[in-house]
N, C-alpha and C positions, 0 to 999 in steps of 0.2 A: 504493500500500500504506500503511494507516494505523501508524507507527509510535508506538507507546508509551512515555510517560516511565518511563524506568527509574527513576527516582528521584523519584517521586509521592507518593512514602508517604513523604518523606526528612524533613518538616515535625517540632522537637520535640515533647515530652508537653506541656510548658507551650505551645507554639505552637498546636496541636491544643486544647487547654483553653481557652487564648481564643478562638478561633474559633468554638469549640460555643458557649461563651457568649454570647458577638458575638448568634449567631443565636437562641438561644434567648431574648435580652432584647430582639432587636425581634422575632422572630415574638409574645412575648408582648403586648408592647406596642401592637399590632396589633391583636392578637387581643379586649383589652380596650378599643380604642377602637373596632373594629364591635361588641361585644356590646353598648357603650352605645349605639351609632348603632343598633343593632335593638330596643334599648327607646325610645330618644326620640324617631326619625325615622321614623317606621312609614310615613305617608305618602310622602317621598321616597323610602325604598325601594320601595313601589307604582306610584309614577309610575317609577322608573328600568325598574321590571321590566316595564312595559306598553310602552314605550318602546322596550327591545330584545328583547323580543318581539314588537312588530308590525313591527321590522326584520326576523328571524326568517321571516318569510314571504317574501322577497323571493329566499331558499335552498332549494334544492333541499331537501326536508324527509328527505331520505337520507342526507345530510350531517351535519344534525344527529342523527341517531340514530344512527351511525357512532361520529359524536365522544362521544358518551352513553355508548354501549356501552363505548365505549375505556375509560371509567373504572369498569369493575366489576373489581374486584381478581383474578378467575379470568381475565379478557384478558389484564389488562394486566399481569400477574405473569411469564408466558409470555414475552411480546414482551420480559424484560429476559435474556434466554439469550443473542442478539448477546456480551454484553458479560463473561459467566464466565468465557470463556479471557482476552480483554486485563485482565478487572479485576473479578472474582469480590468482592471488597470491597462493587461496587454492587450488582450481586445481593443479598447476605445483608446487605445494610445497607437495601435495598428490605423484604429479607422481614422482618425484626429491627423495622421502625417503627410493626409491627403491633398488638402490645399496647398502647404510648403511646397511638398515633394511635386507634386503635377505643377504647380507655379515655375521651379526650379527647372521642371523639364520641357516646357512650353517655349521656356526663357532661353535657357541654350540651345536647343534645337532649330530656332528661327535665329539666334545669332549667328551659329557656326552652318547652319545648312548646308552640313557633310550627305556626300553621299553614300549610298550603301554598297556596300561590296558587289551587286548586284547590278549595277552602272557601270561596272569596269570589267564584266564579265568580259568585254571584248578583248583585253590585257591581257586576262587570265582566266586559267579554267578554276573553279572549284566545286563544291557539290554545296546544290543548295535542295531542301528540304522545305513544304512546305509552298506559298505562297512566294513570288518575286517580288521582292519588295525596294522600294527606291525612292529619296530621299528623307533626311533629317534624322540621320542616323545617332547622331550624339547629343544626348547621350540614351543608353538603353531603357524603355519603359517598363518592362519585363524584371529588369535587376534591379530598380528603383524598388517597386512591389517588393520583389524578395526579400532586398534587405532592410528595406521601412520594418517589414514583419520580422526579422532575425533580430534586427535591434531593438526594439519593441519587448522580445521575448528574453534575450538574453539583461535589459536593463529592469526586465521587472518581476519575474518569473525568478522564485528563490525557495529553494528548497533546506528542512534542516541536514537532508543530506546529500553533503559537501561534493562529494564524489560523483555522486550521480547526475548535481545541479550541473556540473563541469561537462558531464557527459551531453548532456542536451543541449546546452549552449553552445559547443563546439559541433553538435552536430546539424544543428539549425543554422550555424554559418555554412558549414559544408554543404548544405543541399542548396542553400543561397548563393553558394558558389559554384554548383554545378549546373543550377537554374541558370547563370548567367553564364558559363562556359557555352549552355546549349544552346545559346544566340551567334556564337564563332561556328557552332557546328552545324546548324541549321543554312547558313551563309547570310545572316539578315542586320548583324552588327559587326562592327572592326573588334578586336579587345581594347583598345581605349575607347572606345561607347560602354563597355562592362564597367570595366575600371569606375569610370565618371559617373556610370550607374547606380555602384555600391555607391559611391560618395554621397550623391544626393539622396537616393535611399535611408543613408543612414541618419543627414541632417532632418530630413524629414522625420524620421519616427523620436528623432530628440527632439524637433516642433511638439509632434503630436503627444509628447512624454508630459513637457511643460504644459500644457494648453489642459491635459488629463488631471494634473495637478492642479489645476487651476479652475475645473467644472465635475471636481472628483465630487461634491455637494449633487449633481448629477445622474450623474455614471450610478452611483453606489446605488440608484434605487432598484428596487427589483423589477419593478413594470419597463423601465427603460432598456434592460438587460432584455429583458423577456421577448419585448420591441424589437431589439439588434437579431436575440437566437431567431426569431420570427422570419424576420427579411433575408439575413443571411443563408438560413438552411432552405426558405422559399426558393432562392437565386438558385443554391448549389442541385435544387431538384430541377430546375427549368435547362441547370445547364446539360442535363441530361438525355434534352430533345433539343438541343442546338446544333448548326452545324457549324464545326470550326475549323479553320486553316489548316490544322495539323490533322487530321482523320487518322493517322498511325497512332497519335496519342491522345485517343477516344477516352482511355485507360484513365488518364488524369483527373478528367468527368468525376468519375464513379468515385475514385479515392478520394475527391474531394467530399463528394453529395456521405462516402461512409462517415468521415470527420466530423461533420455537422450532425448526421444523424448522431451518432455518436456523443456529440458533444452537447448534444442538444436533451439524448438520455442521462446525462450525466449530470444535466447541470436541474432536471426536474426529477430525479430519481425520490430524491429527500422528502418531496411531498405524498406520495406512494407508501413512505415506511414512518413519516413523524410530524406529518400533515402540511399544509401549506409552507414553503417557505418565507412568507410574508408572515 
């Protein structure tokens, strides 16, 4: 049984303030040394992306459409209802990193109006998967999702044991990293579109961290919660009879629509055995 820190949220307003910032001066700091490395290094980003891209072939090409899919914000929104009952914070601090993060990604994407690897096919060959896709490629919209919700999960998500807390957190970057590897493999981002992706990703779900702290009077009600499992696990069954760009990773769909169900048993389970949780 996974026990929960009672005392997770126990960090000061000033301990909490350095932290955001902590994170917001290196994701920024980051974020400004790939946006230089995509105007100055255009070539080694081509050669990186051809690179593990024709790695890329050597996988099952279901795999990587799986992990693609994972990062469209109507999946992967779903799949965070596990976590409402132990720690509803990551939830609305996922949904909350919406406005930064898309602001961020609207903003560079019409500034730098890179193109996609898929415009240059005529240069090079690669294997592209899925839909042709072409212009405004940086930064990725896909790894944004990902890691808004890794950081989300790892900044609020705290278990008393130690060991295990470490295990999820590193493994929720990992699939956040493999979410955005599957945009190199797919052929539909450069990796400095990934790179700049986690970046804003991550300033985003430290938005949506603060902004959770700040409308936690909110969040904490039960009918709002109820609201979110409602809409979210609605989404994740709809996306069940959609059709999406990737049809090899149909796959995605279901694991996501399980999550919700799932999280959606878990989080009303308590009224069944010791009545309303209101």
């Amino acid at each position: 049984m996974i026990e929960i820190n009672e005392n997770s949220h126990s960090l000061s307003k000033e301990d909490k303030n350095v932290r955001y910032i902590n994170h917001v001066l290196l994701s920024i700091g980051m974020l400004v040394a790939i946006s230089l490395a995509q105007m100055w290094l255009k070539p080694f980003n081509q050669i990186l992306f051809m690179n593990i891209n024709e790695f890329g072939i050597n996988v099952d090409p279901a795999i990587w459409c799986v992990l693609t899919m994972l990062g469209d914000t109507s999946l992967l929104w779903p799949m965070l209802l596990p976590f409402m009952r132990p720690s509803p914070r990551t939830v609305f601090a996922s949904i909350l990193a919406i406005p930064v993060g898309g602001l961020l990604s609207v903003i560079l994407k019409h500034l730098f109006n890179a193109p996609r690897p898929a415009e240059l096919r005529e240069v090079f060959d690669f294997n592209i998967l899925g839909p042709v896709l072409t212009g405004n490629s940086f930064p990725s919209g896909h790894t944004i999702t990902a890691f808004a919700a890794a950081c989300a999960i790892v900044m609020t998500f705290e278990l008393k044991n130690k060991q295990r807390q470490k295990v999820i957190c590193w493994s929720v970057i990992a699939i956040a990293s493999l979410i955005g590897l599957s945009r190199v493999m797919v052929g539909a981002h450069w990796p400095f579109d990934v790179m700049a992706g986690a970046c804003v990703g991550w300033l985003g779900a430290v938005s949506g961290l603060k902004l959770a702290d700040r409308l936690e009077i909110y969040w904490q009600k039960r009918v709002l919660q109820k609201v979110a499992i409602g809409l979210l696990w609605s989404v994740s069954a709809i996306n069940l009879f959609r059709e999406f760009d990737y049809p090899q990773g149909i796959a995605a769909a279901w694991i996501s629509s399980a999550l919700a169900t799932w999280g959606m048993i878990f989080y009303f389970w308590p009224m069944f055995n010791d009545g309303p949780v209101d």
